[in-house]
C-alpha positions in Angstrom: 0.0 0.0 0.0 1.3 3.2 -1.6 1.2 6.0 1.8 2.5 9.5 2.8 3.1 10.5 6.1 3.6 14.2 7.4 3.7 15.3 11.2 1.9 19.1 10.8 0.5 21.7 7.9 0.8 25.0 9.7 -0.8 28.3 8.4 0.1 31.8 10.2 -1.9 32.8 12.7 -2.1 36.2 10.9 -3.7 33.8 8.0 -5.8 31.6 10.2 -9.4 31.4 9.1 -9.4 32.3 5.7 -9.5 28.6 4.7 -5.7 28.3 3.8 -5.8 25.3 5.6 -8.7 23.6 4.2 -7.5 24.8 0.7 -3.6 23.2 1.2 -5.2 20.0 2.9 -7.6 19.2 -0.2 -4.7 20.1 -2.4 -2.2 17.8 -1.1 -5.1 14.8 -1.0 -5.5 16.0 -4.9 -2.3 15.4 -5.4 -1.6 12.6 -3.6 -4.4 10.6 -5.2 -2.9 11.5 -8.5 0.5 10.2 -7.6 -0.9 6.9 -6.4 -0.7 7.3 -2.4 -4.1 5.5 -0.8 -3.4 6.5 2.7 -2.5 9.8 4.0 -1.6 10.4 7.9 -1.1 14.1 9.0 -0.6 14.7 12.7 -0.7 11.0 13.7 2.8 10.6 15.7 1.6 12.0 18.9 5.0 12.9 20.4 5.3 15.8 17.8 1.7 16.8 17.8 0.9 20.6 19.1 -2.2 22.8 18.7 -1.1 26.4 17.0 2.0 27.5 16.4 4.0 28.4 19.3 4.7 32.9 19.5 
């Protein structure tokens, strides 16, 4: 099974809630699927996960 891991997708908080986020996650599934990945994990290893990006 073809897969792609990533740890975070960040967007500025001077950018937050303008749908950057939702716009580079569908994006990257675009893309993925085109490239042949069937599973896509973003945030899953908990030791690196965070909510926001620190000041």
């Amino acid at each position: 099974m073809n897969y792609w891991r990533d740890k975070v997708l960040l967007v500025d908080s001077d950018h937050r809630g303008k749908g950057i986020g939702t716009m580079l996650l569908k994006l990257a599934e675009a893309d993925l699927k085109e490239n042949g990945i069937e599973v896509m994990q973003l945030a899953g290893d908990p030791f690196h996960y965070f909510s926001g990006i620190p000041d």
